[in-house]
C-alpha positions in Angstrom: 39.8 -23.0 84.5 37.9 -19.5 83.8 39.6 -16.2 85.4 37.6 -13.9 86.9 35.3 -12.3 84.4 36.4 -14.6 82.1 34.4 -13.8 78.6 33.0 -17.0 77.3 32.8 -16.5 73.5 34.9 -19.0 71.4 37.0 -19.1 68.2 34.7 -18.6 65.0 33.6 -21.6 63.7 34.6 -23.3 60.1 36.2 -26.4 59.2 39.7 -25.3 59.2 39.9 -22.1 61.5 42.6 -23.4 63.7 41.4 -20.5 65.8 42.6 -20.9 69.6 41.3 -19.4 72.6 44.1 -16.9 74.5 46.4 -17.5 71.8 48.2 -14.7 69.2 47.9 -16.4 65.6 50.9 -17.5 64.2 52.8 -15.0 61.7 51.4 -15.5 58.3 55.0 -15.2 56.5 55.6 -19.1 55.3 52.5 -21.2 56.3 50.5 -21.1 53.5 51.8 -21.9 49.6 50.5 -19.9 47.6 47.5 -21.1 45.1 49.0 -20.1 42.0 52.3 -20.8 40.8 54.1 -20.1 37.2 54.5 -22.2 34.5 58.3 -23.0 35.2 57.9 -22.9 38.9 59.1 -26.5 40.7 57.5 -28.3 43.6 58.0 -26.4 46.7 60.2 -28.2 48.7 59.0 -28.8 52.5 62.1 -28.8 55.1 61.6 -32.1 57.6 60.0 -31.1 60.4 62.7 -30.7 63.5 62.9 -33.6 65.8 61.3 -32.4 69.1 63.6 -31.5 71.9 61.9 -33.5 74.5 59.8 -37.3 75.6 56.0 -36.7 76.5 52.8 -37.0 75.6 51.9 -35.5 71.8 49.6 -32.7 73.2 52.0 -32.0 76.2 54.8 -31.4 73.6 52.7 -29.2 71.2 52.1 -27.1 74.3 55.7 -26.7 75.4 56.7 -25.8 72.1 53.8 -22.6 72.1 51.4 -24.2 70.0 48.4 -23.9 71.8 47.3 -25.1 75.3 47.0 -28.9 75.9 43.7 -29.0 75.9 43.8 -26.9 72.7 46.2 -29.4 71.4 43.9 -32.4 72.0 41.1 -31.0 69.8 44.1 -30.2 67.1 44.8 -33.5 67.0 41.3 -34.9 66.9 40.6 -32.8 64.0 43.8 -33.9 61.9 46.0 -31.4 62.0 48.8 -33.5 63.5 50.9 -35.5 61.8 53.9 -37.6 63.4 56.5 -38.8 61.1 54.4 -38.5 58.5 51.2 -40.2 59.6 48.2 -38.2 60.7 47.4 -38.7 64.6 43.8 -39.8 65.2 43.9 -39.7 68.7 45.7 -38.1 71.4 47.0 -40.7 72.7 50.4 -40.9 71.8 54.2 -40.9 73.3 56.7 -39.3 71.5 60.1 -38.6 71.7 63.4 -36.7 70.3 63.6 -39.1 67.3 60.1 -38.3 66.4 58.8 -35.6 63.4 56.0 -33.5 64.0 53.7 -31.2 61.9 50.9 -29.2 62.1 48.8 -28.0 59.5 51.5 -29.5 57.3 54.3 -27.0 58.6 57.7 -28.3 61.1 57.2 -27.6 64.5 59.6 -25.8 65.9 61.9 -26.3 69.2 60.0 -24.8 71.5 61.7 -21.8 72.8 62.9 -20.9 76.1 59.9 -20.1 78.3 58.8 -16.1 78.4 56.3 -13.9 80.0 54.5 -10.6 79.4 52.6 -8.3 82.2 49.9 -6.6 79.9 47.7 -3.5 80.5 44.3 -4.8 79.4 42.2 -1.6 78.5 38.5 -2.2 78.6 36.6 -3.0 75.3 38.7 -5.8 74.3 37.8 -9.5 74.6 40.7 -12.1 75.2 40.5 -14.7 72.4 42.1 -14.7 68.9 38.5 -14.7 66.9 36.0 -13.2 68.2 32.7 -14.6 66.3 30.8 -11.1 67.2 33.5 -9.6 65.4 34.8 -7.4 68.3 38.5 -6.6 68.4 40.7 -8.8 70.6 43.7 -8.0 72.4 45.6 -10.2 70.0 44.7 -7.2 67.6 46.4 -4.5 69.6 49.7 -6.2 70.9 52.9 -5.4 69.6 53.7 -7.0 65.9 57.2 -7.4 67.0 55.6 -10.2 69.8 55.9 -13.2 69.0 53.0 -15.9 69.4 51.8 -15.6 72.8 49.0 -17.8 74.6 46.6 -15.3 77.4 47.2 -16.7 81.2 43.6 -17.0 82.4 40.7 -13.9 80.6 39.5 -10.8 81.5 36.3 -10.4 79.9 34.9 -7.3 77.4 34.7 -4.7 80.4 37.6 -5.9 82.7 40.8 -4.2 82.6 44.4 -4.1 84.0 47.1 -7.4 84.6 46.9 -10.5 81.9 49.8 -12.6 81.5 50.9 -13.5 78.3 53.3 -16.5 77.1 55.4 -18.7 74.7 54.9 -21.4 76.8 51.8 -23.8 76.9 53.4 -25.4 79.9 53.8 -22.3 82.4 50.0 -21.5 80.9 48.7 -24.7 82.2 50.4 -24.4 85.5 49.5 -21.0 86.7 46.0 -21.1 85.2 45.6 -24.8 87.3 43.4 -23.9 90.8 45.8 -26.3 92.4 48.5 -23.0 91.9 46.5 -21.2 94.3 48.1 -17.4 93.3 46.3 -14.7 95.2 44.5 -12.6 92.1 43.7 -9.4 93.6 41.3 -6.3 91.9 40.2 -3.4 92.7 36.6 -2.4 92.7 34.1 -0.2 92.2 30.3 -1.0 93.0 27.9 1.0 93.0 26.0 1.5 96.6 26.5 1.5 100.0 28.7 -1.9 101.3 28.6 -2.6 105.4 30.8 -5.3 106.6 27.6 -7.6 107.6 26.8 -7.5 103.7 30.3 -8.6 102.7 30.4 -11.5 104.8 28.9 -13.7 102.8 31.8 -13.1 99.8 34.6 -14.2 103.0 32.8 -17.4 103.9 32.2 -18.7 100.4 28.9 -18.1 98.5 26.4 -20.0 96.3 25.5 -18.2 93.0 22.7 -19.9 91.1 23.7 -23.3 92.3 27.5 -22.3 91.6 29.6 -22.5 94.9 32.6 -20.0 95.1 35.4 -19.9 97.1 36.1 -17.5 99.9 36.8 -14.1 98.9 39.3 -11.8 100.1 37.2 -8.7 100.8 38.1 -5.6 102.2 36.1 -2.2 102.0 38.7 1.1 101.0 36.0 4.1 100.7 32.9 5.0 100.1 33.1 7.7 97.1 29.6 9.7 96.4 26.9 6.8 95.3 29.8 4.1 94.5 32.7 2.1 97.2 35.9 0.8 95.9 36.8 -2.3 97.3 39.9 -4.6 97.3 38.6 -8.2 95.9 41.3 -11.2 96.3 40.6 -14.8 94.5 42.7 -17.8 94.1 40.1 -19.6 92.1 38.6 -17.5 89.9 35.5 -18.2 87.7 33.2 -17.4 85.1 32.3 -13.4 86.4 32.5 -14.5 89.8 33.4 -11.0 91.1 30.2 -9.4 89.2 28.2 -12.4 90.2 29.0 -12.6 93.4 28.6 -8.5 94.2 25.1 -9.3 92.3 23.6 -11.4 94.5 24.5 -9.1 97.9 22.9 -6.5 95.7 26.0 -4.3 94.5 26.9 -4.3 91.1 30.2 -3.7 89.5 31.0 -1.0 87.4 34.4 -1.0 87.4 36.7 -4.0 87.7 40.9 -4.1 87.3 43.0 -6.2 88.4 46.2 -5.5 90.2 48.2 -8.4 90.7 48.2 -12.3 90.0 50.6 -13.8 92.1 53.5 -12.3 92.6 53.2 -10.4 89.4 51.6 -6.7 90.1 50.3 -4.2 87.3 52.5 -1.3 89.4 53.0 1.7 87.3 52.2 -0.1 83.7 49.9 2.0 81.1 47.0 1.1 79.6 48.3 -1.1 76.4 51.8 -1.3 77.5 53.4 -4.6 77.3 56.6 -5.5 79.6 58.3 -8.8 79.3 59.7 -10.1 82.1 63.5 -10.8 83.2 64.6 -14.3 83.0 65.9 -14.5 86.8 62.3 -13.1 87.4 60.6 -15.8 85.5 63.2 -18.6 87.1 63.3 -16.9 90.7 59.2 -16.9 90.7 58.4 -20.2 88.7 61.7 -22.4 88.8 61.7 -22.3 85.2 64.9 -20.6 83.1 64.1 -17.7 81.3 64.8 -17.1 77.9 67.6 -15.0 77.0 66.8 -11.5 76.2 67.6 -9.7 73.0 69.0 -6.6 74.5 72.9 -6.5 75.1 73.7 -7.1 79.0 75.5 -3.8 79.7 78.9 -3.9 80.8 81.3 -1.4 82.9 83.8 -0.4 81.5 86.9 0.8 83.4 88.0 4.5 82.5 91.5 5.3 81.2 93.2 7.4 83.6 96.8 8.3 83.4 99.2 6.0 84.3 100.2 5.5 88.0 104.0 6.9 88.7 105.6 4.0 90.5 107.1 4.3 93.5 
């Protein structure tokens, strides 16, 4: 499923890229051996791969574990990449379970970690895919080094802006980018001419844009300002450009698009760049999940000393 505005360009292609769409690169510290090794030096020795912490199809289980998405996962596997207890998977098609070993690209997977989320400021000019094959930069290029891999809920394409979700966890990716999920996406924006309510009611009753039939919009019209309108644009299914797209064809065109909210997380008072994880009740409270544990100390009170009571 494409977000709104979603930018369509894909990994750079090569035999061995292992380039994912929405997803931060693994760090490179201990993936690759390196080419040349000394005289005296012995065989690297490869840890065993830890067995996975839960039962499920392969591709559902590289996906938990923040790999990429399942779909991701699938096209891993059908290129080799995957091996299960030492045998290279072929096909998809496969069970495993605790007992089982699993590497990819020759390297343990890990446990998968507890499941976490990111709000992120999206600032315009940036596209959201690791490799970007017209060599633009990518927001995987301007996040935090201290973040660990993270996978892009839904896009934002190359002139979008405001609220992306980011996560560990292939699973809670798959869920809330499902259309099933139904989370209210809202976004403010700015067209430039003169709406009326009889043009906008095509977007509230569901329009057909070059043979592509999109869902009814949440449209309401906040001001007119000089030559361009802001408006207030919800969507629970949101597709390739649909916002742009859709303004298009009533003859308004975008020149300004953020977005707000996704669900019932909001952008609120979050700068431009600025990355906020989310609290664990948060993440459990809004998708039944358990959060992981953060880093920083809970704090404590601490009871003041005060002189001692005189007893009575």
């Amino acid at each position: 499923m494409q977000d709104e505005a979603s930018y369509g360009g894909g990994p750079k292609a090569g035999p061995k890229s292992g380039a994912k769409s929405g997803t931060r690169p693994p760090p490179r510290r201990g993936t690759k051996a390196s080419a040349k090794s000394g005289p005296a030096s012995k065989p690297a020795q490869v840890p065993a791969a830890p067995m996975v912490s839960e039962d499920g199809r392969i591709a559902k289980v590289l996906a938990r574990a923040g790999v990429a998405s399942r779909r991701e996962a699938e096209k891993m596997i059908e290129e080799g990449r995957v091996s299960v207890n030492g045998k290279v998977l072929e096909s998809p098609a496969l069970n495993v379970t605790a007992k089982d070993r699993i590497t990819v690209d020759g390297v343990p997977l890990a446990p998968p970690e507890a499941p976490r989320l990111w709000l992120y400021h999206k600032p315009v000019g940036l596209v959201t895919t690791t490799n970007d094959e017209k060599g633009r930069e990518t927001i995987f290029d301007k996040l935090p080094e201290d973040l660990p891999r993270v996978m892009s809920i839904g896009r934002l394409d190359l002139n979008s802006e405001g609220l992306l979700l980011l996560t560990n966890d292939g699973g809670i990716k798959r869920q809330l980018e499902l259309p099933s999920t139904g989370w209210l996406r809202k976004y403010r924006v700015r067209v430039n001419g003169a709406p009326t309510e009889d043009m906008l009611k095509p977007l509230r009753a569901g329009i057909v844009v070059d043979g592509q039939a999109f869902q009814p919009m949440q449209v309401t019209l906040d001001r007119q300002q000089g030559a361009n309108a802001w408006l207030t644009v919800g969507l629970r299914e949101g597709k390739n450009r649909e916002i742009r797209r859709a303004m298009a064809d009533i003859g308004l065109t975008v020149n300004r698009l953020i977005r707000v909210s996704y669900g019932p997380f909001q952008l609120g008072e979050l700068k431009t760049g600025e990355v906020q994880e989310l609290r664990p009740k948060v993440i459990r409270d809004q998708l039944g999940l358990e959060g992981a544990k953060t880093e920083k100390p809970v704090p404590t009170r601490t009871r003041r000393k005060g002189p001692p009571k005189s007893r009575q």
